[in-house]
Residue, then its C-alpha position, 0 to 999 in steps of 0.5 A: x715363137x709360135x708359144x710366145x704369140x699364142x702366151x701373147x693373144x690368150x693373156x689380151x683376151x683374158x684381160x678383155x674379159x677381166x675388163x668386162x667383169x671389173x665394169x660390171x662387177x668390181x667398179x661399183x666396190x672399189x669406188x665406194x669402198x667402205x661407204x654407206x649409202x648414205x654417205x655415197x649420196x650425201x652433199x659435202x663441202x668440196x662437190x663441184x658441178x663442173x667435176x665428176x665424182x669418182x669414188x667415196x671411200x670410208x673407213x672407222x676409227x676407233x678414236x674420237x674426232x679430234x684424235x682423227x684430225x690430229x692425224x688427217x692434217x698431217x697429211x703431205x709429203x713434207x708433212x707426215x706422209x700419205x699413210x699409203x705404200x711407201x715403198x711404191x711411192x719410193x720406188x716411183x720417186x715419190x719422197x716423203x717424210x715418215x712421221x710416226x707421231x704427231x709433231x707440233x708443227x703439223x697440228x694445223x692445216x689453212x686454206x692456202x697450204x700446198x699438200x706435196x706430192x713428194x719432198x724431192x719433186x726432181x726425182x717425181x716420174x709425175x710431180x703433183x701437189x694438192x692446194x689447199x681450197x676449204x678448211x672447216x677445223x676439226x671436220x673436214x677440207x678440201x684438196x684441188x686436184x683430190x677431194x674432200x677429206x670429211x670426218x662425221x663423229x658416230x660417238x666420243x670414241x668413233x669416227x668415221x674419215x670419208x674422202x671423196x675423189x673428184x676430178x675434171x670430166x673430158x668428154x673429148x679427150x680419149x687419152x684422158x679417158x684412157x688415163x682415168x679408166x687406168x688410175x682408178x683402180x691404181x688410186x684405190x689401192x693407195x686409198x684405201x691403204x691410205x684408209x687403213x694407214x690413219x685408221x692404224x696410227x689413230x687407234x695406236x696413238x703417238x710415238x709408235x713405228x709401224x711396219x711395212x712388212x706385211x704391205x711388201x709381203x702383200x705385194x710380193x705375193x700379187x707380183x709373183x702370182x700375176x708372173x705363175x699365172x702368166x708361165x702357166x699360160x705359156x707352158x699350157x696346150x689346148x683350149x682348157x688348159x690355156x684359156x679356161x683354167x687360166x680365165x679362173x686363175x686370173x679371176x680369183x687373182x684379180x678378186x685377190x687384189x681388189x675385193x680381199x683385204x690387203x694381207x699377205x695370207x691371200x696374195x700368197x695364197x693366191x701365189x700357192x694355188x697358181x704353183x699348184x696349178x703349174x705343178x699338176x700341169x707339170x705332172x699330167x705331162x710326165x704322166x703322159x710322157x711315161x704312158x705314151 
């Protein structure tokens, strides 16, 4: 029970301080994930005084304006999904269609249209959807209770697709507070899947499957270092082995979600170093145990 506590107290602390160098350090890169500069600071169609802007995320594509529309207003659960982790949002109760082309009924987006949340809204742990406030065919639109979607043209075979986060600011409110301090983190990993899904599909072309293989291999391997780094943490003894290794552990893993690119190799790697380090803790103490 006393391991249990101690496992308790160390874990708190060190999420504390991961919470300190994500403000510092890692909040700046995941809000403005692929931008320019320029386009951080640039104006777009769907800024709002009254709202506060939380992340311009961008990403290139290798294919020309129109192509990149075709794809962008697809956009929807009812429509041709959200380009993201399909199986989380499954998993959340987030039903959605996965179109693997373009289909002639979603090659058009008004201002009007409703971009579901989830096919099946019963089964939503949250039900969302986002109107449709602003259209500008070809280049860009807006969604209420999301941002703007901006595709700017670099040549005819290049495009870049910007989304701008915008949310209502609460001053008074400390729960909101919490709740947005939590989702943006949460938000990006799906953005900036979402990024990479149209990237993806654009640059591959119509009638293709791809596959979630690797984003499920990704994920497992986040899942299961964060549960070794948490085991190391319990069968650890003194103040090196339970806070210092495991502070470092954390760090790396947390870089290993947010900095590093969604791929298997650095989840599982980072599941690799977490078994090395219970495996040499294992090891000094039947060291120990044999000499004493």
């Amino acid at each position: 029970m006393r391991n249990v506590v101690k496992s308790i107290l160390i874990v708190i602390f060190i999420t504390l301080l991961q919470l300190s160098i994500y403000d510092i350090f890692l909040k700046p890169v995941i809000t403005t994930w692929g931008a320019s500069e320029k386009e951080v600071s640039m104006p777009m169609a769907g800024d709002d005084k009254a709202l506060t802007i939380t992340a311009t995320r961008a990403i290139s594509i290798n294919r020309s304006k129109s192509e990149v529309w075709k794809w962008l207003v697809q956009l929807g659960a009812d429509r041709g999904g959200f380009y993201s982790y399909s199986f989380i949002e499954e998993a959340l109760g987030y039903e959605t269609r996965h179109q693997a082309s373009i289909t002639p009924e979603f090659k058009e987006i008004k201002v009007g249209d409703l971009v579901r949340g989830s096919i099946n809204e019963k089964r939503s742990i949250v039900p969302y959807s986002f109107p449709v406030l602003h259209v500008e065919p070809e280049r860009a639109f807006v969604l209420g209770n999301w941002g703007t979607f901006l595709l700017e043209e670099v040549n005819s075979q290049q495009t870049r697709l910007i989304i701008r986060t915008q949310e209502l600011a609460s001053k008074s409110n400390e729960w909101l507070k919490v709740a947005s301090y939590i989702e943006v983190p949460l938000h990006f990993i799906m953005e900036r899947r979402l990024l990479m899904g149209m990237k993806a599909r654009a640059e591959a072309g119509e009638n293709i499957q791809l596959s979630q293989t690797q984003d499920i291999f990704w994920f497992a391997g986040i899942v299961s270092s964060g549960f070794l780094i948490c085991l190391f943490i319990y069968m650890a003894r003194g103040t090196m082995q339970s806070v210092a290794i495991p502070s470092v552990l954390s760090f790396l893993w947390v870089c290993s979600i947010w900095l590093l690119k969604p791929i298997p190799l650095y989840s599982i790697g980072m599941s690799l170093i977490a078994s090395i380090a219970i495996l040499s803790l294992v090891t000094a103490r039947k060291t120990r145990g044999v000499a004493a």
